[in-house]
C-alpha positions as CSV (number, residue, x, y, z in Angstrom):
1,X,15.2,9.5,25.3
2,X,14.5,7.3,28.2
3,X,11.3,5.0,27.7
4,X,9.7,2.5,29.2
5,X,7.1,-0.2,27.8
6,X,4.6,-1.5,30.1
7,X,2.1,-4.1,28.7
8,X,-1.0,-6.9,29.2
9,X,-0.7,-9.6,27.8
10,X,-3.3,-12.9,28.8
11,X,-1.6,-15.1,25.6
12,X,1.9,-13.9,24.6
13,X,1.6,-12.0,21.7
14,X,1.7,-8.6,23.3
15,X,4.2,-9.7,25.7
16,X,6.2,-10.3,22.3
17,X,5.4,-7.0,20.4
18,X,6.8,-5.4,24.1
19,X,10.2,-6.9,24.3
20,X,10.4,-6.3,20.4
21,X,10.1,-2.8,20.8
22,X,12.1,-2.3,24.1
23,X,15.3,-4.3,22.5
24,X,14.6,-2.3,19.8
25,X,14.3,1.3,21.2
26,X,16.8,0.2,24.1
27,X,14.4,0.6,26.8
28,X,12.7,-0.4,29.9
29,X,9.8,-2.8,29.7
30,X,7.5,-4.4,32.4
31,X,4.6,-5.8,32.8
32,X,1.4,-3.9,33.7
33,X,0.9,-5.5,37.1
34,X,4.5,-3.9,37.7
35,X,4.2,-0.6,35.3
36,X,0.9,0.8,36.6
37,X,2.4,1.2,40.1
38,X,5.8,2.7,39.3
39,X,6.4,6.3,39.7
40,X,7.0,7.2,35.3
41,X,8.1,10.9,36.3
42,X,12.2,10.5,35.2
43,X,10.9,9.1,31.6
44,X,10.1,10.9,28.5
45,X,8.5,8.4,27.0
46,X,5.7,5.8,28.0
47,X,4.6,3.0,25.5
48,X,1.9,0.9,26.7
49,X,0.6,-2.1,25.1
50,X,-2.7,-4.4,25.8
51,X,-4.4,-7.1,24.2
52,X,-8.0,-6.1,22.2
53,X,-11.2,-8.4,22.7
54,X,-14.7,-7.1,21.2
55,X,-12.9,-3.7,20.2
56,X,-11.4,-2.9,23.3
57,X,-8.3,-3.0,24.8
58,X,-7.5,-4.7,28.0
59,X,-6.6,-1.8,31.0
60,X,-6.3,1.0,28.4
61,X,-8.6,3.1,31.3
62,X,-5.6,3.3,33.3
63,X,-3.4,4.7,30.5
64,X,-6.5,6.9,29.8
65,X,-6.8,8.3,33.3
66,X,-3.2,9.4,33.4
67,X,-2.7,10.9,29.7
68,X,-3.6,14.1,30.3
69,X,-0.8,14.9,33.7
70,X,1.9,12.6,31.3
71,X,1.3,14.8,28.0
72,X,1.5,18.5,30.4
73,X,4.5,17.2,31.7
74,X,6.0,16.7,27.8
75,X,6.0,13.0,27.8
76,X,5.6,11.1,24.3
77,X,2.7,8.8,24.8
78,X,2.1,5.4,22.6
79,X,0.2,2.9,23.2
80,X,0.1,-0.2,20.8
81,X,-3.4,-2.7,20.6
82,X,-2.6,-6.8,19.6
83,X,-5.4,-8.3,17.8
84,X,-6.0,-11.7,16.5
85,X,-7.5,-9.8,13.2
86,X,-5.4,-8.9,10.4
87,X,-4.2,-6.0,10.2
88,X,-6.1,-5.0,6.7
89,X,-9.3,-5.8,8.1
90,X,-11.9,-2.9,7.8
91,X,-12.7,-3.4,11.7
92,X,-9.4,-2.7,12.8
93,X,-8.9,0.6,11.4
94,X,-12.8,1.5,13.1
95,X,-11.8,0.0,16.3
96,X,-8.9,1.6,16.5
97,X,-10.5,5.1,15.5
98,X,-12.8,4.0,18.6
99,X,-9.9,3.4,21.3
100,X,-9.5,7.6,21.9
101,X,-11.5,11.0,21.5
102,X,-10.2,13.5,19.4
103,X,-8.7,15.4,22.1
104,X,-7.2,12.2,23.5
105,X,-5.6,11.4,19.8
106,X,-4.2,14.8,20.0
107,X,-1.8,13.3,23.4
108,X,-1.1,10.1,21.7
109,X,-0.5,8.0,19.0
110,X,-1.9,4.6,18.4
111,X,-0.6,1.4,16.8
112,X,-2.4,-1.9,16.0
113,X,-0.5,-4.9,15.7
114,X,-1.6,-8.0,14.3
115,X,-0.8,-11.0,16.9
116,X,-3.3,-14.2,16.9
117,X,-5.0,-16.6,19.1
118,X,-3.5,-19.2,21.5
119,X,-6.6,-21.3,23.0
120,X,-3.9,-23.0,24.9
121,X,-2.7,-20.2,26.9
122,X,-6.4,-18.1,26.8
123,X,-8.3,-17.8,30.1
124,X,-11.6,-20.0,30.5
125,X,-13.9,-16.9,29.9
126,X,-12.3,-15.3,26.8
127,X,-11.8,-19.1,25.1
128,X,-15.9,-19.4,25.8
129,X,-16.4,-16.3,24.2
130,X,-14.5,-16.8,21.4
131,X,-15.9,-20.5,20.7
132,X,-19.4,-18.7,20.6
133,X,-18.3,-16.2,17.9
134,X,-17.5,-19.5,15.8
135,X,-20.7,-21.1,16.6
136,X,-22.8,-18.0,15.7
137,X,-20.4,-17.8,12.0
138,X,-21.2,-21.4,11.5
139,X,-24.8,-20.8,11.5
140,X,-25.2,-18.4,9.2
141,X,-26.8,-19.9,6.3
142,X,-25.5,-18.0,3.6
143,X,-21.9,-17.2,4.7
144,X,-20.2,-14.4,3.0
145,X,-16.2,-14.9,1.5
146,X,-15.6,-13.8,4.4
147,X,-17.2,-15.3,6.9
148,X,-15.8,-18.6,5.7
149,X,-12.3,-17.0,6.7
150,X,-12.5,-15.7,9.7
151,X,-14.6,-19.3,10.7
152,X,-11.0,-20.7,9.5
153,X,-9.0,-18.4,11.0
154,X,-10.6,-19.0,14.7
155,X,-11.4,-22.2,14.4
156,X,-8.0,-23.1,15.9
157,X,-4.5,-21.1,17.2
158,X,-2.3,-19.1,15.0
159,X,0.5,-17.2,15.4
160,X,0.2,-13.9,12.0
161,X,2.9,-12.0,14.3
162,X,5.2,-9.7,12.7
163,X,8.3,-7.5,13.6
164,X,7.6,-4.8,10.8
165,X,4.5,-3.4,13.1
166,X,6.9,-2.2,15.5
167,X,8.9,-0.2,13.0
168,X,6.9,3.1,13.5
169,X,6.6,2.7,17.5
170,X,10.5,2.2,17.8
171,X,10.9,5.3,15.1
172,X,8.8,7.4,17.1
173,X,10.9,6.3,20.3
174,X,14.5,7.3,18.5
C-alpha cells in the first residue's frame, strides 16, 4: 500500500508521532506546508496528523474539504490529533467524538496521541493562551484532585510521548 503522512506540527510532538509512523509503515511523510499542495492521486492511503488546542485540531479543514473525493476514489483516510492531555482523560475521548460528523467518521478513522507541551518551542499566542488557562486553575478556590494536576502538569514543559499510540495507525496502514 503506498501511503503518505503529511502533518502540523508548531512544537515537535506531532512532527514525532509522523516519522514514527512513516518508518514504521515504510512510507512517505511531509510536512503540511508541502503535503497540502501535492497531487495524492497515485496513493492509497493518506495519514494526516495536526496538533489539538481548545479541542481542535490545527488545519484539519483542509483534510475535511478533501475526504469526501479521497474516500470515492478508495483511499484509506487517517488522521491522528497530538495533545498535551493524557490520553485517559474524559475530554479527549469528547473532543475527539467532536473532530468529525457521523457521516465523516464513516470515511475515516481517528487517533489521539498523547504528546506534551514545549513552551520553548510554542508560538507567542498559543504560550499566552496557555499561561491564562494556568492562571484561571490557580484561582479557583476550591480546586478539585484534579485541578491541582493539570495546574502541575502545565505549569512547565513535558514530554508524555509514546510509540505504542501509533501501533493501530501503522496496523491499519499494513
Amino acid at each position: 500500500m503506498k501511503a503518505i503522512v503529511i502533518y502540523n506540527s508548531q512544537t515537535g510532538f506531532t512532527k514525532k508521532y509522523a516519522e514514527w509512523i512513516s518508518q514504521d509503515a515504510g512510507c512517505e511523510c511531509v510536512e503540511f506546508a508541502t503535503g497540502s499542495k501535492m497531487d495524492l492521486s497515485s496513493y492509497d492511503a493518506i495519514v494526516f496528523g495536526g496538533w489539538c488546542m481548545a479541542g481542535q485540531v490545527t488545519k484539519l479543514s483542509w483534510f475535511k474539504k478533501q475526504m469526501p473525493a479521497w474516500f470515492a476514489a478508495g483511499k484509506k483516510l487517517i488522521v491522528f490529533a497530538v495533545g498535551a492531555t493524557p490520553s485517559e482523560a474524559p475530554e479527549v475521548e469528547v473532543a475527539m467524538k467532536n473532530l468529525f460528523t457521523d457521516e465523516e467518521r464513516k470515511m475515516v478513522k481517528a487517533f489521539y496521541c498523547q504528546g506534551g507541551l514545549n513552551y520553548d518551542k510554542m508560538n507567542w499566542s498559543s504560550k499566552k493562551m496557555m499561561q491564562l488557562l494556568v492562571k484561571v486553575l490557580k484561582k479557583n478556590k476550591n480546586p478539585t484532585e484534579d485541578d491541582k494536576k493539570k495546574i502541575e502538569l502545565l505549569s512547565k514543559s513535558y514530554d508524555i510521548s509514546d510509540k505504542k499510540y501509533i501501533e493501530e495507525i501503522v496496523a491499519e496502514l499494513r
